[in-house]
N, C-alpha and C positions, 0 to 999 in steps of 0.2 A: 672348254676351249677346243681349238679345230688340231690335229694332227695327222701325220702322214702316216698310210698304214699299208703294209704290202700285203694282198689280200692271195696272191697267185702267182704263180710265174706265167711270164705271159709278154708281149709286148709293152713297154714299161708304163706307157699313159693307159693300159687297160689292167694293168699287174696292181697300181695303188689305188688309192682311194683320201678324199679327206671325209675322217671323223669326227666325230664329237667323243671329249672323254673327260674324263674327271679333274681337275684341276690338281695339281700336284700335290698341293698343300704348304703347310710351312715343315721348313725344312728343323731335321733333328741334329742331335749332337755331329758334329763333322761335316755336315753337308749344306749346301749350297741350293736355292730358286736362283735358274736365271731366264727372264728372258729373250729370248732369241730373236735379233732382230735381222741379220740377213741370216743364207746360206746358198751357195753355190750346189748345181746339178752338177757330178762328176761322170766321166765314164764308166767308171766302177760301180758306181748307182746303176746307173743303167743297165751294165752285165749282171748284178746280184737283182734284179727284178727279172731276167729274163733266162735267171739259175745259172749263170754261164760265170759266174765269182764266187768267191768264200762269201756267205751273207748269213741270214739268221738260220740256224738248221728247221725251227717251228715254226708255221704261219696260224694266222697272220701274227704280224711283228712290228712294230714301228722300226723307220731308217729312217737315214740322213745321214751320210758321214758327215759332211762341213755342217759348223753351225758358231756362229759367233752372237753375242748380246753382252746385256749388261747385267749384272750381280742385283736380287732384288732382294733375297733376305737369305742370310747366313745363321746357322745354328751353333752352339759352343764348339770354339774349339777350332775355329776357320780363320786362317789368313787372308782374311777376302771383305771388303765391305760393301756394303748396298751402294751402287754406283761404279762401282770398277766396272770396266769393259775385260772381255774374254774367250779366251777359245776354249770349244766343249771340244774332248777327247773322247768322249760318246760318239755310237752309231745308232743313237737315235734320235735326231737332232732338229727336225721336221717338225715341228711342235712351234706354239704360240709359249709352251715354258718348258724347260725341266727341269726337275729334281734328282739332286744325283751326291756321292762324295765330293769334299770340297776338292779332293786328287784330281776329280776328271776336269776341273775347270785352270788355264793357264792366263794369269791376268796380261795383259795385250796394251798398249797403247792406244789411251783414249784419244790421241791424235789422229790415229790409223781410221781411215774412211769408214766406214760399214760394207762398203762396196768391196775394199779389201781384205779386210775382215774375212769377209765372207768366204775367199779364196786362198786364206792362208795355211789352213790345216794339210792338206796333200801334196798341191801340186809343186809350189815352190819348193818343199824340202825336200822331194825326190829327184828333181832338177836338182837341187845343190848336192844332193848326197851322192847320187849317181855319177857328176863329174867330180866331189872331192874322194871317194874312198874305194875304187877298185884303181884305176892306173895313178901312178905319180905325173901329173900332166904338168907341163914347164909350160912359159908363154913362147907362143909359136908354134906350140901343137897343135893335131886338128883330132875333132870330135865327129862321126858322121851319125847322122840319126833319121829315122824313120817317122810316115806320123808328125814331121817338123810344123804343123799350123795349128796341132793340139797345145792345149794349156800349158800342159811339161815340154812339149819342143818349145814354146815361146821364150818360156824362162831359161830353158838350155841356152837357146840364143843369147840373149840379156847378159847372164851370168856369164857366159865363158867371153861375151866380149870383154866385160867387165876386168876378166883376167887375162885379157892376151892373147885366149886359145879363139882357135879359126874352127867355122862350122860349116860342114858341106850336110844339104839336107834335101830330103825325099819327099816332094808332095806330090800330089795327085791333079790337083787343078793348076793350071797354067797364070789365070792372073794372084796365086801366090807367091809366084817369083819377084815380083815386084813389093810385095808386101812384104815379105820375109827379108828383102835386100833391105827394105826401110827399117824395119827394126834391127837389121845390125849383122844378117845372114852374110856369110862370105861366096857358098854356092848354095844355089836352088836349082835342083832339078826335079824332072818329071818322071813319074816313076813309069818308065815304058823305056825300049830296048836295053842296048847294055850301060847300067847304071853303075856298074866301077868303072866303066871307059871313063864315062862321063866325069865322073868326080876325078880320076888320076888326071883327065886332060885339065880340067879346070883348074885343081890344088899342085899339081906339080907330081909328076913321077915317082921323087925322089921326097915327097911330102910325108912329114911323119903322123899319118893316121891310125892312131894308138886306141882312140875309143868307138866302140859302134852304140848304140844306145836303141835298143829295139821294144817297142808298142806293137809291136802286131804279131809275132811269130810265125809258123812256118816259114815258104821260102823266102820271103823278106826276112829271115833271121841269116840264111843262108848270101841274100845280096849284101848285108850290110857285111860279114864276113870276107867279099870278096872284097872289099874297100878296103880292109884295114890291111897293115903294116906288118911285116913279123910278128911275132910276141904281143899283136894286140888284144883286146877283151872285148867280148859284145856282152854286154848289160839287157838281159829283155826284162825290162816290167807291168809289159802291158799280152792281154787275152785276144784280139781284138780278130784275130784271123779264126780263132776258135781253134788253131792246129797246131801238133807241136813243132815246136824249135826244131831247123833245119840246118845242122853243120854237117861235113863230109870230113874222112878223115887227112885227105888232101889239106882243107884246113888245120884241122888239128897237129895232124902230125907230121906234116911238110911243112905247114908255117909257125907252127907252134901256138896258136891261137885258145883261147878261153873262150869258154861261155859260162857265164852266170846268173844267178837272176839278184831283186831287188823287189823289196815288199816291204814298204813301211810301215805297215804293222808288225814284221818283223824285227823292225829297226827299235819302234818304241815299246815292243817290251824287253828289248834285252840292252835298253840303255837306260843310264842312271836319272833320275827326273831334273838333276841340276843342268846338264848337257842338253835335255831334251827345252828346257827352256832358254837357256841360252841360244842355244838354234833358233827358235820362233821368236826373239826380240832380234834375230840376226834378216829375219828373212821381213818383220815388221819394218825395219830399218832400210831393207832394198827397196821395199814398197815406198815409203814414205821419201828416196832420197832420187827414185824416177830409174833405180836401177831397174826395178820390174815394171813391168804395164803392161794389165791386161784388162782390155775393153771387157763389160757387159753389157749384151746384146737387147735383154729385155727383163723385167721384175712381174713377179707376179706374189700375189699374196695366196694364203694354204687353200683357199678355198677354191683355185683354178689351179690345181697341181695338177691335173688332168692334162691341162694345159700347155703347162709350162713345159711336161715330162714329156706331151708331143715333140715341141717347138726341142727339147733338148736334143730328141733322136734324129731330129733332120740333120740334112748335110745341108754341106755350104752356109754354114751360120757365121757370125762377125764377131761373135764374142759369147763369151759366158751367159747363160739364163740363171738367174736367181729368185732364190723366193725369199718373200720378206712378210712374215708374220704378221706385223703390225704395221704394214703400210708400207708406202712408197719411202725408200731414202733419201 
């Protein structure tokens, strides 16, 4: 069977490779075959091919963080049957099967698309968790974030209209303003001159901007800072500038400002597995009920992950690239 193998660090369509490898087998006492029929390219994929993430310390390695399929044989001892759909909590997920403890696998709603599936392991639950567990956010709060046309600013969007809370957001191309207004954006601006004018003029002076949510670090950790409010928090989760976090103690300790981070892999080992499922039938349920939507752009099956892994690193893309094992969805 074909899988995906990181062979170098390097530009990430030059860093993998698809192989050929040994079929997994049947699975033993506690564990689970399933195969994988979509899986979403994330950001984070692509930093950990270009060494710039937490990824495999040995090469080469198999990856994939996302990876969603169906259950094809269970060994004693599994709460799982052949034909359940499911999310692999594996990072190495790129593969036409794996085999693994029946733990890494969470059973999913066979209603849920493949195409969602495929996007449910990261990006949605760091979007929810980031606006529900650092600020106590009331309806009528505002949220400002960085990065707002990525995967996790989409769902920010979505999810905090859902509750009330208002979003001022930072992109970089100009016909995103109009696209971020459509899915439910309150401000969109352009990330050039002074972008706390900008946001105070649009939300109101006196607007309570309590949360920052930062994807890039460096001085963009430091603009999203000048947005907030007293006693706000900036959240950064994301690598993206390669530099560190930028507050000043003017923030800190004249406005009394937070900075923290968020990493879901930190989140899911130090939460209990019944919470951890309950979240992911929570965030299946936004998918399935139009609270989320998020377009992909194009599918490719393992054998042009070359490909795809180009098509991921470009800019100005429309949606999500996914690869899909066994074919077209």
């Amino acid at each position: 069977m074909l899988a995906v193998q990181l062979q170098r660090h390097a530009r990430p369509d030059l860093a993998c490779a698809s192989v050929e490898v040994p079929d997994p087998g049947a699975p033993g006492p506690g564990e689970a075959v399933v195969a994988i029929r979509a899986a979403a390219i994330n950001p984070a994929d692509l930093l950990i091919f270009e060494g710039r993430y937490p990824g495999p310390e040995e090469l080469p390695a198999f990856v994939g963080i996302e990876g969603a399929g169906e259950v094809l044989a269970v060994g004693e001892g599994v709460d799982l049957a052949p034909g359940d759909h499911v999310l692999s909590l594996g990072r190495a997920n790129w593969a036409e099967r794996v085999k693994a403890e029946a733990g890494q696998f969470i059973r999913i709603p066979k209603s849920l698309a493949w195409r969602d599936a495929a996007q449910l392991k990261a990006n949605p639950p760091s979007a929810h968790l980031m606006l529900s567990q650092y600020v106590d956010l009331q309806p009528g709060d505002w949220v400002v974030q960085n990065a707002a046309n990525s995967a996790v600013g989409r769902h920010i969007i979505r999810f905090a209209r859902a509750r009330g809370l208002k979003t001022a957001n930072i992109v970089r191309r100009t016909p995103l303003i109009e696209e971020l207004t459509a899915l439910g954006a309150d401000v969109v601006v352009i990330d050039e001159g002074d972008i706390a004018a900008k946001i105070r003029d649009a939300a109101g002076a006196e607007a309570p901007i309590r949360l920052g949510i930062d994807a890039i670090g460096g001085a963009a950790t430091s603009i999203l800072a000048d947005c907030l409010s007293d006693g706000g928090t900036v959240v950064n989760y994301g690598f993206i500038s390669g530099e560190a976090c930028r507050m000043t103690p003017y923030h800190t300790v004249i406005h009394g400002l937070t900075l923290t981070g968020f990493w879901l892999v930190g989140y899911m080992r130090s939460t209990p597995r019944f919470e951890i499922e309950a979240m992911y039938a929570e965030m299946a349920r936004a998918f399935e009920e139009g609270v989320l939507v998020s377009p992909v752009e194009a599918e490719y099956t393992l054998d042009r992950a070359t490909e795809a892994l180009a098509h991921a690193h470009a800019e100005s893309r429309g949606g999500k690239i996914l690869l899909t094992p066994h074919g077209a969805l």
